[in-house]
C-alpha positions as CSV (number, residue, x, y, z in Angstrom):
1,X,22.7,-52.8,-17.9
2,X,19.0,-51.2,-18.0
3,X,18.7,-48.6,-15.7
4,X,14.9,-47.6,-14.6
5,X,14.2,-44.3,-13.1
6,X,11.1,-44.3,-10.8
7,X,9.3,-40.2,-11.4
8,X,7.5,-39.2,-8.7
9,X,6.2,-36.7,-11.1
10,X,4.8,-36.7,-14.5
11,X,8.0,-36.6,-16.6
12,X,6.2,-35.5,-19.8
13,X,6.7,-31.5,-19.3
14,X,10.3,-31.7,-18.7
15,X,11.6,-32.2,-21.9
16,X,15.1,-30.6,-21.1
17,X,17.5,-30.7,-17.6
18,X,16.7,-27.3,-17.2
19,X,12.5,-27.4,-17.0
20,X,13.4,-30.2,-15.0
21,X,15.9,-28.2,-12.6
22,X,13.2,-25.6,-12.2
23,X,10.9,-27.7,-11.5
24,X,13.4,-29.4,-8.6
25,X,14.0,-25.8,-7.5
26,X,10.8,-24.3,-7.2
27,X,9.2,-27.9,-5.5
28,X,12.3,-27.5,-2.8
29,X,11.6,-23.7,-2.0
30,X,8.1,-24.3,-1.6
31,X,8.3,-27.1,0.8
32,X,11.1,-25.9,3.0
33,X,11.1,-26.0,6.6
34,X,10.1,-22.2,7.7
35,X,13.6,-22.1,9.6
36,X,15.3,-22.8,6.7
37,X,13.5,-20.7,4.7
38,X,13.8,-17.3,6.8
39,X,17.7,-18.6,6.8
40,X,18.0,-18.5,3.0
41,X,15.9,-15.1,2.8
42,X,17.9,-13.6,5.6
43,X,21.3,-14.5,3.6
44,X,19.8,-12.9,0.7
45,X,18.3,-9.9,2.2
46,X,22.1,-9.4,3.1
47,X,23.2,-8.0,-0.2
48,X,20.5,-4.6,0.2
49,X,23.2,-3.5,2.5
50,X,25.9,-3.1,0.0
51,X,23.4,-2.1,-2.4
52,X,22.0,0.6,-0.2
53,X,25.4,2.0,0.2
54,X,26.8,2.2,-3.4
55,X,24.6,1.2,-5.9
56,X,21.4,3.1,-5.1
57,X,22.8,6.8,-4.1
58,X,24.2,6.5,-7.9
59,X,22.0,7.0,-10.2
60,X,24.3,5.9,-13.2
61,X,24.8,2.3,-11.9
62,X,23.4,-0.3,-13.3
63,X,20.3,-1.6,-11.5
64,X,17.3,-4.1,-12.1
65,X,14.1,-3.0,-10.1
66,X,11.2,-5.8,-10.1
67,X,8.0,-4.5,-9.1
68,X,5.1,-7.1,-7.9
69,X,2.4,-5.2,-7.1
70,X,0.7,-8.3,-5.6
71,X,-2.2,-7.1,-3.1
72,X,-1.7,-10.8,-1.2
73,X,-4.5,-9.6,1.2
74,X,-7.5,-12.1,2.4
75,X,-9.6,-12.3,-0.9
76,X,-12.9,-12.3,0.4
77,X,-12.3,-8.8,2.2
78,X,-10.0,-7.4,-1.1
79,X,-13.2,-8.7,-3.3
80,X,-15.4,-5.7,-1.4
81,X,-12.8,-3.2,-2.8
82,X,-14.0,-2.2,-6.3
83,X,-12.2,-2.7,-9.1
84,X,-9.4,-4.3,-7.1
85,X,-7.3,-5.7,-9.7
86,X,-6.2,-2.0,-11.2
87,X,-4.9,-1.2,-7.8
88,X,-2.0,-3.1,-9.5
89,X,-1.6,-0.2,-11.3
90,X,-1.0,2.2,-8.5
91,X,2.9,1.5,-8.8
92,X,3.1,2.5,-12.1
93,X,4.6,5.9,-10.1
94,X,7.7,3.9,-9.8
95,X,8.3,3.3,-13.4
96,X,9.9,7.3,-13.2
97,X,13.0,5.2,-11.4
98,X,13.3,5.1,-15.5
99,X,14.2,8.3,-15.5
100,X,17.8,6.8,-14.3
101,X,19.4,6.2,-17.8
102,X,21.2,2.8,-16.5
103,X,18.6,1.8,-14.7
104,X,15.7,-1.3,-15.9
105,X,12.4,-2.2,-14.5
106,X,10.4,-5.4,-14.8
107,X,6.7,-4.9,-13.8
108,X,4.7,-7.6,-13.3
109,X,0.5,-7.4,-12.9
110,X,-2.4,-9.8,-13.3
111,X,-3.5,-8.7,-17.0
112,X,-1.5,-6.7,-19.5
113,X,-1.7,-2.8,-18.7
114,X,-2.5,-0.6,-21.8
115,X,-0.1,0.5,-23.8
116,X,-1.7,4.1,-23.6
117,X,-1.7,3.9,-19.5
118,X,2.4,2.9,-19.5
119,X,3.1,5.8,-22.5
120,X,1.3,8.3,-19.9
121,X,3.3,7.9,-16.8
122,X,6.5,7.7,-19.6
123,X,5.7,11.1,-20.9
124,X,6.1,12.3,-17.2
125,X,9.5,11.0,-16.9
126,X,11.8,14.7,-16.9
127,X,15.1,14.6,-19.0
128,X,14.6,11.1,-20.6
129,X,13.0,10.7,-24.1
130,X,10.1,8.0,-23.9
131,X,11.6,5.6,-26.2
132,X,15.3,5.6,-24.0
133,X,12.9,4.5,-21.3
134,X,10.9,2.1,-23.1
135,X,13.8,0.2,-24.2
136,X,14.6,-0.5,-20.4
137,X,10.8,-1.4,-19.2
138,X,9.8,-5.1,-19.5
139,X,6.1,-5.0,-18.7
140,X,5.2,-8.7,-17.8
141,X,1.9,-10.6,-17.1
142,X,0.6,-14.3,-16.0
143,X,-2.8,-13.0,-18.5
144,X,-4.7,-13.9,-15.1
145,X,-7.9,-12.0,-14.3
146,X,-8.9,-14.2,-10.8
147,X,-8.7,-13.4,-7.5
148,X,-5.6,-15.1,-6.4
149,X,-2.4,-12.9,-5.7
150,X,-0.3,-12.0,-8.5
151,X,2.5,-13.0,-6.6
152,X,1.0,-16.8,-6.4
153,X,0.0,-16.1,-10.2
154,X,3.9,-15.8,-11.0
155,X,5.1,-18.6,-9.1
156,X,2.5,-20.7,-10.6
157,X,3.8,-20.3,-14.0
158,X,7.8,-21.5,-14.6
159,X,8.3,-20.1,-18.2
160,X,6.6,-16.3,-16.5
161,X,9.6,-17.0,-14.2
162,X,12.3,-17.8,-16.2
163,X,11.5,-14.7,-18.4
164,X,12.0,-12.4,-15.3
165,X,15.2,-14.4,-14.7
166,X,16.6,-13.5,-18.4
167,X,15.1,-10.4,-18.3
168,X,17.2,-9.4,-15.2
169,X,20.5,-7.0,-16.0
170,X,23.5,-9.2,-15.8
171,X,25.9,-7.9,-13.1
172,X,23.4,-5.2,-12.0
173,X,21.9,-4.6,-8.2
174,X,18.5,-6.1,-8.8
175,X,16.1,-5.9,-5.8
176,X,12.2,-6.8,-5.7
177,X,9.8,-4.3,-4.7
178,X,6.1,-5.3,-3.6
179,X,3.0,-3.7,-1.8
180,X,3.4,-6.4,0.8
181,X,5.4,-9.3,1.9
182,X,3.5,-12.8,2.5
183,X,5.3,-16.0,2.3
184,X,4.5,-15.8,-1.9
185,X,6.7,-12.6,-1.7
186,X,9.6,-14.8,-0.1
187,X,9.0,-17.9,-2.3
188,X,9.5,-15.3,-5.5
189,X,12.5,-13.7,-4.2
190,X,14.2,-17.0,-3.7
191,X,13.3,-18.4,-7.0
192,X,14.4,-15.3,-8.5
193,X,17.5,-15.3,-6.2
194,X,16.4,-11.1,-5.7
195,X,16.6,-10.0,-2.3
196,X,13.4,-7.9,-1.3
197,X,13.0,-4.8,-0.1
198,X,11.1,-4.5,2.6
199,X,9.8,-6.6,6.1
200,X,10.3,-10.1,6.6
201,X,7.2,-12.2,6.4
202,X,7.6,-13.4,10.1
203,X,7.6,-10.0,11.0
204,X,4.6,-9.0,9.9
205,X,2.5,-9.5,13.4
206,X,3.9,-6.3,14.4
207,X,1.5,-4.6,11.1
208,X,-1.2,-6.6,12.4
209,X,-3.8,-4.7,14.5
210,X,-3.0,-6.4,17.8
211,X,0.2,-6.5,17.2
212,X,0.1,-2.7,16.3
213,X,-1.5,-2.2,19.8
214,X,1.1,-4.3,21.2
215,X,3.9,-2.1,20.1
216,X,2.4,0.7,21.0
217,X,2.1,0.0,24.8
218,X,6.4,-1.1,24.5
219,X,7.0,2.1,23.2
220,X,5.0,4.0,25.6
221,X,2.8,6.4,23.1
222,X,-0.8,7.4,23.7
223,X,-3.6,4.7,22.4
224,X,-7.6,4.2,22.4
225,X,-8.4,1.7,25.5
226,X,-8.9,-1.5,24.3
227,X,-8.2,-5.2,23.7
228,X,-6.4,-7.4,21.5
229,X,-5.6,-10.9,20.8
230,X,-9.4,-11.7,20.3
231,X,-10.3,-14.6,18.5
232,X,-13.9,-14.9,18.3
233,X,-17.4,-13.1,18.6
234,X,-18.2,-14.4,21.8
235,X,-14.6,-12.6,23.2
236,X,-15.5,-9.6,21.4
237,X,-18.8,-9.1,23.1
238,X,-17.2,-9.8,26.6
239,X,-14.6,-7.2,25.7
240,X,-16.9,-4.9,24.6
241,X,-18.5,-5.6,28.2
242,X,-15.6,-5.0,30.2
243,X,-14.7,-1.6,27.9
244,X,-18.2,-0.6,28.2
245,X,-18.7,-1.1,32.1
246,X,-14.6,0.4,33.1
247,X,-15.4,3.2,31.0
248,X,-19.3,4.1,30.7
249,X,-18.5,7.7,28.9
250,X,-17.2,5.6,26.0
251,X,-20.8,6.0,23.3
252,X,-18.8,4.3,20.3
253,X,-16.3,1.4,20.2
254,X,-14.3,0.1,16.8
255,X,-14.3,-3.5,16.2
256,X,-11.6,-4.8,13.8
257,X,-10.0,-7.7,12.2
258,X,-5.9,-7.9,12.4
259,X,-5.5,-8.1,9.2
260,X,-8.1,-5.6,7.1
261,X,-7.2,-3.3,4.5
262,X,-8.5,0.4,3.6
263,X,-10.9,-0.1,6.8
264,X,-12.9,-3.1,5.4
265,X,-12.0,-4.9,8.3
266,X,-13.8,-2.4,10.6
267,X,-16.9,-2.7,12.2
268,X,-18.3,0.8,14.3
269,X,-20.7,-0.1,17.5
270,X,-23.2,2.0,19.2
271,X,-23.1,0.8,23.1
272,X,-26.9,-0.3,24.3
273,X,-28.1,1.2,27.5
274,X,-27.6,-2.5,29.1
275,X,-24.0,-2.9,30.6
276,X,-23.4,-6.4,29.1
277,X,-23.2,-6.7,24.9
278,X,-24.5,-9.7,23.6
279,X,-23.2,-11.7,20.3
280,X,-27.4,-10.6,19.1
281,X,-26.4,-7.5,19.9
282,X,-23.5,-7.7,17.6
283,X,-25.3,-9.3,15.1
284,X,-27.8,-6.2,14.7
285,X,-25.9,-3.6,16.3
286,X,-22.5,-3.9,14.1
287,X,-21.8,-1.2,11.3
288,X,-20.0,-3.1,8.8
289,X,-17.6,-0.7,7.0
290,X,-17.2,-3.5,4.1
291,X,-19.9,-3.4,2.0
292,X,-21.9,-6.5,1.7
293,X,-19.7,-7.6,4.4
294,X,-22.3,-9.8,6.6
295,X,-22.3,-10.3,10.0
296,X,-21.4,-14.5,9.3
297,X,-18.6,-13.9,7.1
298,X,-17.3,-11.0,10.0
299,X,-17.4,-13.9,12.2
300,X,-15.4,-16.4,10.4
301,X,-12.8,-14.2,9.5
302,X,-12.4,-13.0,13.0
303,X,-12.1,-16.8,14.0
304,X,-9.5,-16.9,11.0
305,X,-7.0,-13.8,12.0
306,X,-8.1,-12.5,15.1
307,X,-9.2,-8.9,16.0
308,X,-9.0,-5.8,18.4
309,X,-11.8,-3.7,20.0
310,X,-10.9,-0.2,21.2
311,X,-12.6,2.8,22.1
312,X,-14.1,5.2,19.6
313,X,-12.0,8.5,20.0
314,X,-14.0,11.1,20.4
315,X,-13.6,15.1,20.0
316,X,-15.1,18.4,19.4
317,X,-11.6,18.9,16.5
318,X,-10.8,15.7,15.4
319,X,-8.1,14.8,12.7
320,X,-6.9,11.3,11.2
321,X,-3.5,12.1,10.2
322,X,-0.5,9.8,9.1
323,X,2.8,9.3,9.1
324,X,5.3,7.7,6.5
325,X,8.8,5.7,7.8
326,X,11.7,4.3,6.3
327,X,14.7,1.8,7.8
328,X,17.3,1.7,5.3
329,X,18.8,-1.8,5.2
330,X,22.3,0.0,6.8
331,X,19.7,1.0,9.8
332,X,19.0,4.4,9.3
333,X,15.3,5.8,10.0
334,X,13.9,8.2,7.8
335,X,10.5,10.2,8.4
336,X,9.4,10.2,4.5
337,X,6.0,12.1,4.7
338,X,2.8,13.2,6.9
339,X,-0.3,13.5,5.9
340,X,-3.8,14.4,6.5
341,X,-6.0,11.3,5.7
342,X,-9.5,11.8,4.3
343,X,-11.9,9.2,5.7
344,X,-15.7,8.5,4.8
345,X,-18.6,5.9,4.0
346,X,-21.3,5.3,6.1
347,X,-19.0,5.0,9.8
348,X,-16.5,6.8,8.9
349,X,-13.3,4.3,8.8
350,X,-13.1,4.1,4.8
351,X,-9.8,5.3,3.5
352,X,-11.0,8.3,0.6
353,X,-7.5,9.9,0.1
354,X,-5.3,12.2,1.9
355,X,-3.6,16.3,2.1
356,X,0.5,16.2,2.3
357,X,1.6,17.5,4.0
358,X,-0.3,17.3,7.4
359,X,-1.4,20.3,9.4
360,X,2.0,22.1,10.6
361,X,0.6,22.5,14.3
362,X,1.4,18.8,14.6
363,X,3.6,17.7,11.9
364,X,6.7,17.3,13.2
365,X,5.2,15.7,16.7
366,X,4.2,13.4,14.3
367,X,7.6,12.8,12.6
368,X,9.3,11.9,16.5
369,X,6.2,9.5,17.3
370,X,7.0,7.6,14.2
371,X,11.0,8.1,14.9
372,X,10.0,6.3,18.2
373,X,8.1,3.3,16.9
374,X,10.9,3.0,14.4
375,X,13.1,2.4,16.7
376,X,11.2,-0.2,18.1
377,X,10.5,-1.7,14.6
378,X,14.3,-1.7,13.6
379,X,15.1,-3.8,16.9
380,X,12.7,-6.5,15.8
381,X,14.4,-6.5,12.9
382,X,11.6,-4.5,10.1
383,X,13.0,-3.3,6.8
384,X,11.4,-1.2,4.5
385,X,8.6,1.7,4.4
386,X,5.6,1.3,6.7
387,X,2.8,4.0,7.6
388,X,1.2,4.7,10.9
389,X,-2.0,5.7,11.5
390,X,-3.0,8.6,14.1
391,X,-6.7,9.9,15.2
392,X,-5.4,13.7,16.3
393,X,-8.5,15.5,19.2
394,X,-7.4,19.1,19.7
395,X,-7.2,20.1,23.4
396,X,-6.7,23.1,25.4
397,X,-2.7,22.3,26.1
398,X,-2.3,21.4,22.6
399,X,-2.7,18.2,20.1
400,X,-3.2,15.1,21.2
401,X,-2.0,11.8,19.4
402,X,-3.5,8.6,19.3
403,X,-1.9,5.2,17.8
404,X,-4.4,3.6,15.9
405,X,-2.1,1.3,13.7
406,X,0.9,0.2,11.9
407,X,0.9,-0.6,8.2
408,X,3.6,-2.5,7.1
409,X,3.3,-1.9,3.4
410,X,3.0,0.5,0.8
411,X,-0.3,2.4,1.8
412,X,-2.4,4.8,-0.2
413,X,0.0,7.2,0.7
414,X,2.5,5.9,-1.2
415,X,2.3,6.4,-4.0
416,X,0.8,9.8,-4.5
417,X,4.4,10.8,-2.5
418,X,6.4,8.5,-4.5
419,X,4.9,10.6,-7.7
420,X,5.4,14.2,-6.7
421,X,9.1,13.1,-5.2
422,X,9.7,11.8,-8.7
423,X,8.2,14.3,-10.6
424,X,9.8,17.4,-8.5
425,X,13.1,15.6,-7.3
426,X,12.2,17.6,-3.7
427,X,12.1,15.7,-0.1
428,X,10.4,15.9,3.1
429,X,12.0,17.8,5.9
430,X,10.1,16.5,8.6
431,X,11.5,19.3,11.4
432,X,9.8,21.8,9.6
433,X,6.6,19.9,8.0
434,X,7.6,20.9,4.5
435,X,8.2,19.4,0.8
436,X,11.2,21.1,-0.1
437,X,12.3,20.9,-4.4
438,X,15.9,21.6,-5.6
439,X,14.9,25.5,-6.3
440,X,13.6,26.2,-2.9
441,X,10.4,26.4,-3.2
442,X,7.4,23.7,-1.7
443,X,4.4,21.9,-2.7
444,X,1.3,20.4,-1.7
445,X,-1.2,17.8,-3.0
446,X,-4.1,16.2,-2.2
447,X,-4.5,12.6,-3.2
448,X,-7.2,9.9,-3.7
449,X,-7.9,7.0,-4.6
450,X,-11.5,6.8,-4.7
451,X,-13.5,9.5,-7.0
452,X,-15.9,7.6,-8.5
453,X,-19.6,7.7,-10.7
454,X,-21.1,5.5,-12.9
455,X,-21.3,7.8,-15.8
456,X,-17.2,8.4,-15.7
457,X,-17.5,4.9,-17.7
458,X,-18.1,6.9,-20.7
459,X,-14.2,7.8,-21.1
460,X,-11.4,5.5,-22.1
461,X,-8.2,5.4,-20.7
462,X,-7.2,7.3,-24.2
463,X,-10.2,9.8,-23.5
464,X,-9.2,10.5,-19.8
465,X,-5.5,11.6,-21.1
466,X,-7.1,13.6,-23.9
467,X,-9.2,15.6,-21.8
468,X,-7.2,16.4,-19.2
469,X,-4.4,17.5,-21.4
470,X,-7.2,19.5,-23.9
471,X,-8.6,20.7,-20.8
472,X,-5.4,21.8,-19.2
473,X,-5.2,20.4,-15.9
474,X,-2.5,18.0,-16.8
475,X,0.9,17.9,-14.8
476,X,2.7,20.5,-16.3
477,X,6.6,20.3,-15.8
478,X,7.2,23.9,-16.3
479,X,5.8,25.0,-13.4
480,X,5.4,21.7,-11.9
481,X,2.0,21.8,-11.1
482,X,-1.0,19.8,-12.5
483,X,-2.6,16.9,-11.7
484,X,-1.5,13.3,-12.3
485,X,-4.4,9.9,-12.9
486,X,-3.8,6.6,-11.8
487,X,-5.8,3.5,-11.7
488,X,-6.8,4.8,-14.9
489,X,-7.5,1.3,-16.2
490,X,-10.4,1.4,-13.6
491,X,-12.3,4.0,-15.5
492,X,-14.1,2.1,-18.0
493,X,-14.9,-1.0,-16.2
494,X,-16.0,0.7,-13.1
495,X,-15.9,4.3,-13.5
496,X,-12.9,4.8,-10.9
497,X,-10.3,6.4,-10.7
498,X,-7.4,8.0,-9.0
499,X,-5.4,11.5,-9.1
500,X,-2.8,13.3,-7.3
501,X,-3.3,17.2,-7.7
502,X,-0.5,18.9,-7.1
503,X,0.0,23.5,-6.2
504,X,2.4,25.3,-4.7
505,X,-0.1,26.1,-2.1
506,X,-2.7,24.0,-0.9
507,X,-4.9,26.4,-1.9
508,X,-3.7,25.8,-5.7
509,X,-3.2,22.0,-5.0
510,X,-7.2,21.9,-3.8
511,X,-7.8,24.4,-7.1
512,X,-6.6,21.8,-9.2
513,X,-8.5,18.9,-8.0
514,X,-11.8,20.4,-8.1
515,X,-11.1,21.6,-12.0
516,X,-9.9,18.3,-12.5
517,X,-13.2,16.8,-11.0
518,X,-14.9,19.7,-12.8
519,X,-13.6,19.3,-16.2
520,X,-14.7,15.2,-15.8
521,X,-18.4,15.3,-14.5
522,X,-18.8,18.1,-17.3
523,X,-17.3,15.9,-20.4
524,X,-19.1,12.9,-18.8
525,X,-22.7,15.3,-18.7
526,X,-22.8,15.3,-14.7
527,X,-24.4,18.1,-13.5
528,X,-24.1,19.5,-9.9
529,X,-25.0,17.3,-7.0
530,X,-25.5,14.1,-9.1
């Protein structure tokens, strides 16, 4: 009897029932039906529970950590962010996790990191000898360089796949950790049969910035006036109108799109003396906080994911502080970190980089409004870390706090706390506003991720390291102090870079990053004011 098999595929790559079976299992994931998928990821996301509760608080079980430190953000508005790639690199902060002797981390990015950028965040690790840790790292890459998200780069590629798969401790509590969750996020964890820490795609209206506003109004806080839900130019000029002509004090208003990143999505406008805005007067009046971001592209991509408008908070003391959250799979909410965030460019919306903690005046009133939108969050059903953004005006009875939005990712305060919480083994005690360590004492830092000049291209990643140990402004563990790079690989290509600098005071933290910004512009021949 001849038997004839009709492919509906090519059957030339699969040369063994395996490839094939891949290739059967990653086709079916990728064309569920969304109910069935969320029902799959929710059944996975079921084992964080027990490994919340006994694997994690031990730090000699044995555990598999995969890090994707996919930015699966629009690409056109992620393009305007220089040197985007190496913000794959900010993660790096959580190979100390290594510093866990049973513990094994597969990190995944775009291209290969350099060898000298992994053995500098090894060195840091305290108690564990750099080759101990190496043996338990598995640094991974699709060899990639395009704009796609790593996380599509990885599911693209079966064999990058099945090495993650083989590379993943047998019997160990594996979990994936990301910068955000997308449906690529989901599609990896079920391939990799990983649950994922943190917020389920569908969710993820709630860290939109409508959905932000949204949330805001059910749990009652204080928020600029405003509108959501708008889906073209046309609706934002009419509710520019309407915010313009209910409140005529108002001088400034913030357009933005739901989904932007770092403030790229922003847009500042300057009300005319006429009552009624116009889309012309959008199309000149608009202050574009992306740059090269023209008023066409703004359009579409407001037509694409939507956008707010809100008021323009004014004040005579005016801070733009932060808060940092946490609901552990088992429920719990955690206030991780405040901070002080450091905006700039030419309106004023760009993320620079941030002071932890934030000003104690208002610290812990920040630490019960972000206890209060947790609790909001955990009924819907969010898991994971997320940040909220405040703008702070000063006022005769006291501070004042307004909402601006919910981030439900891993921000650029993230890392910077995830690095000094390694390196210190302290915590947060958000009643009091301080970062406590082990031997009593506290420490401060100030963080960014955005000190750049053309000339800094002079230095290699090898040089940067060099100099700042030669130079003596390198984390030192003995007094646990220093300064610590990342997005080092930017340097060359873009002269970019990133640093944490940590003091026991923020006196000495803001000592250390000026020496450290010192000690560069003089080895790269930058004199004062260029």
């Amino acid at each position: 009897m001849n038997l004839h098999v009709k492919w509906s595929v090519n059957p030339a790559p699969f040369l063994n029932i395996f490839s094939l079976l891949r290739y059967l299992i990653m086709n079916t994931i990728q064309h569920m039906p969304s109910d069935e998928l969320d029902r799959r990821f929710d059944n996975l996301q079921r084992r964080l529970v027990h490994q919340f509760e006994w694997d994690f608080p031990d730090p000699m079980a044995p555990k598999t950590v995969v890090i994707v430190p996919s930015l699966t953000l629009d690409p056109e508005i992620l393009d305007k962010l220089t040197g985007q790639i190496h913000y794959e690199e900010r993660l790096l902060c959580l190979l100390l996790l290594l510093r866990m002797p049973r513990t094994h981390i597969i990190y995944l990015s775009s291209m290969p990191i350099d060898e000298v950028i992994v053995d500098y965040y090894l060195h840091l690790l305290p108690g564990i000898t750099g080759m101990h840790a190496r043996s338990r790292l598995h640094m991974m890459s699709p060899y990639d360089a395009s704009n796609k998200p790593l996380t599509q780069k990885i599911l693209d590629r079966p064999r990058l796949l099945d090495r993650i798969r083989q590379n993943i401790l047998p019997d160990s509590a594996a979990h994936l950790a990301c910068f955000n969750i997308t449906e690529h996020e989901q599609h990896l964890a079920l391939a990799l049969d990983v649950p994922l820490y943190g917020c389920p795609h569908r969710l993820n209206w709630w860290g939109s910035k409508s959905g932000s506003r949204e949330l805001f109004r059910e749990a009652g806080l204080l928020y600029p006036v405003g509108y959501e839900n708008l889906t073209d130019m046309q609706g934002v000029a009419e509710a520019l109108s309407t915010l313009h002509r209910d409140f005529p004090h108002i001088r400034k208003a913030v357009v933005k799109l739901n989904d932007g990143f770092s403030g790229d999505g922003n847009a500042l406008f300057r009300f005319p003396d006429a009552d009624t805005v116009t889309e012309d007067d959008l199309r000149t009046g608009l202050c574009m906080v992306a740059p090269d971001m023209t008023y066409e592209v703004y359009a579409q991509k407001m037509q694409l994911m939507g956008g707010i408008v809100e008021a323009f908070v004014e004040g005579d003391l005016k801070t733009s502080p932060s808060v940092q959250c946490r609901i552990t799979p088992t429920g719990a909410l955690e206030v991780i970190s405040t901070h002080d965030q450091i905006l700039g460019g030419d309106c004023g919306q760009v993320y620079l980089g941030a002071c932890f903690p934030a000003d104690t005046e208002y610290s812990a009133a920040l630490g019960e409004i972000g206890l209060k939108i947790s609790e909001v969050l955990r009924a819907k059903g969010v898991l994971g870390r997320f940040g909220i953004d405040f703008v702070s005006v000063k006022k005769p009875h006291g501070w004042e706090h307004y909402a601006i939005e919910i981030n439900l990712r891993k921000g650029g305060t993230t890392h910077p706390y995830l690095m000094l919480q390694f390196l210190t083994d302290g915590h947060y005690d958000h009643p009091s506003g301080k970062f406590i360590m082990p031997n009593g004492q506290t420490r401060f830092y100030i963080a960014t991720d955005g000190l750049k000049n053309d000339a800094y291209r002079r230095l290699t990643p090898e040089d940067l390291i060099d100099v700042s140990i030669c130079r003596q402004v390198h984390f030192d563990h003995t007094i646990q102090e220093g300064v610590v790079f990342h997005l080092v690989g930017a340097i060359s290509a873009y002269g970019k870079l990133g640093l944490v600098a940590i003091g026991s005071s923020p006196e000495r933290a803001q000592m250390y990053y000026e020496k450290a910004v010192a000690v560069l512009n003089a080895e790269c021949g930058i004199r004062n004011g260029e």
